[in-house]
C-alpha positions in Angstrom: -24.8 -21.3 -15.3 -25.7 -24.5 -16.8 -27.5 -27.9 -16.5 -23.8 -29.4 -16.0 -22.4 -27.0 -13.7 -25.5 -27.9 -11.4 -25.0 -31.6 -11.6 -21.5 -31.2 -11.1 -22.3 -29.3 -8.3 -24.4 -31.6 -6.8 -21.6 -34.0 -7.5 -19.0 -32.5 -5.9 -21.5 -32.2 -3.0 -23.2 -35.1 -2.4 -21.7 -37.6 1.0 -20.3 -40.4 1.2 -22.8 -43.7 1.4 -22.3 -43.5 5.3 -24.7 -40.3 6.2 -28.3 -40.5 5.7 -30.1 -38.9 4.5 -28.2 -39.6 1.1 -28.7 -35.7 -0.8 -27.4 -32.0 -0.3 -30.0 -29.6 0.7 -31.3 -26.8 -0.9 -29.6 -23.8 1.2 -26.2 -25.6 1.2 -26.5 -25.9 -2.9 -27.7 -22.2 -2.8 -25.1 -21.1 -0.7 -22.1 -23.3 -2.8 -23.6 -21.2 -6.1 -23.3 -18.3 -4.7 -19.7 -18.7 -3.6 -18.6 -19.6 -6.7 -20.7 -16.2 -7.8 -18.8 -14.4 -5.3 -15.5 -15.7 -6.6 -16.3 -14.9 -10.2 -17.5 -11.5 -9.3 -14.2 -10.7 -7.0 -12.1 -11.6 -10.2 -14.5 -9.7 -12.9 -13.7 -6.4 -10.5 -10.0 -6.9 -10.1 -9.6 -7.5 -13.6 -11.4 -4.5 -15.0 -14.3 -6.3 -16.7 -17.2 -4.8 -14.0 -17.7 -1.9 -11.6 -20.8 -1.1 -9.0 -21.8 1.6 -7.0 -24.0 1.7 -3.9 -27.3 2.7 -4.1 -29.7 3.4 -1.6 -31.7 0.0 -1.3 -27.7 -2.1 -1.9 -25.7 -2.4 -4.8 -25.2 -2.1 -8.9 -23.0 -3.6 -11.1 -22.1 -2.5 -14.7 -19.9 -3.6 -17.5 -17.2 -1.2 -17.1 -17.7 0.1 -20.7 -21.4 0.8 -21.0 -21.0 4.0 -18.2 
């Protein structure tokens, strides 16, 4: 992640000049990162690049070459 892919982000975002009060909130932006996470993770698995295993207190993920 990057300066631009925030800004973009906000970008992409932000509403029309209509609805006040003119931003995006924290826990929206939080939440839009961490669906695009999710989406990049989702692919990184199905393509063979990661793995994970469940651990007691959730979950780990590892390159699938360094186990």
């Amino acid at each position: 992640m990057n300066k631009e892919y925030v800004l973009q982000k906000l970008q992409k975002m932000m509403p029309d000049d209509t609805k006040r009060p003119m931003g995006v909130s924290f826990a929206e932006l939080k939440t839009a990162v961490q669906e695009d996470l999710r989406e990049v993770m989702k692919k990184l698995l199905k393509d063979g690049d990661i793995n994970y295993f469940k651990t007691l207190n959730g979950v780990t993920i590892y390159l699938k070459d360094s186990k």
